[in-house]
N, C-alpha and C positions, 0 to 999 in steps of 0.2 A: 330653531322653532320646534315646539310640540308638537308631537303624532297625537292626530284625534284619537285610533286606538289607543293609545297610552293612557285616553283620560275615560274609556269608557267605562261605567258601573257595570249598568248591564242595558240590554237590548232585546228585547224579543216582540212576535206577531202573535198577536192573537188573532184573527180571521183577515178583516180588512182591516186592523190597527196595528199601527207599531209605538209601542212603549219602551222610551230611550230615558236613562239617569245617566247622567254624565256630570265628571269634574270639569268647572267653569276653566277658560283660560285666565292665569292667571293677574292678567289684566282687566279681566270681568270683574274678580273676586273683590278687587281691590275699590272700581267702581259699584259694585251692585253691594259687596255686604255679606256677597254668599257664596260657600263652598262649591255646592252642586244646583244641577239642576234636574226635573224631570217635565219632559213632554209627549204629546202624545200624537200621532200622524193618523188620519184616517184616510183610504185612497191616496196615500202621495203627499193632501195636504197638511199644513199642521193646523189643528186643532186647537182653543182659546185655554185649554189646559197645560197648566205651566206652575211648578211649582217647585219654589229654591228652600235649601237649607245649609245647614252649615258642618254637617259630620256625616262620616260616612255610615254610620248607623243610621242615621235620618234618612240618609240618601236610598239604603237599602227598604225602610220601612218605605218611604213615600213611593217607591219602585210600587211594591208590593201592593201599596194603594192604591195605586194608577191602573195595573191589570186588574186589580177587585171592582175599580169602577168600569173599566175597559170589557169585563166582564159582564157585570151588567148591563151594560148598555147594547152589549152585541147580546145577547140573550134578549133580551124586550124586541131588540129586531126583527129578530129572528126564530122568534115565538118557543125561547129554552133552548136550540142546536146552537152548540157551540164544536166548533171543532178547530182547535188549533194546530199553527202549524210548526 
């Protein structure tokens, strides 16, 4: 069986959010259509942000997107203080 580390892109918090891109198991892959996935945790929960691709370039951009909106969103909160951890 597969180590979830093995399939991680990447993972980091930005305040109260965790933004996770991960390689699907490869029995997902074959169900859903798609390589990777990215979502995003706010407090513990997960969040209705979810969003699949199929290379790991993509994987890397939609990462990237997800902090950009992760970003703003904790900024509008928070009235511009961002401070990550």
């Amino acid at each position: 069986m597969e180590d979830i580390q093995d399939r991680i892109v990447q993972q980091e918090n930005v305040g109260n959010y965790f933004v996770s891109t991960v390689r699907l198991p490869y029995d997902m892959i074959e169900h859903l259509g798609y390589s990777y996935e990215t979502m995003i945790k706010l407090d513990d929960e997960w969040t209705d942000y979810q969003v699949r691709c199929d290379t790991i370039e993509e994987a890397n951009a939609q990462h990237n997107n997800a902090k950009q909106w992760v970003m703003t969103q904790f900024n509008s909160e928070n009235h511009g203080v961002l401070h990550e951890m």
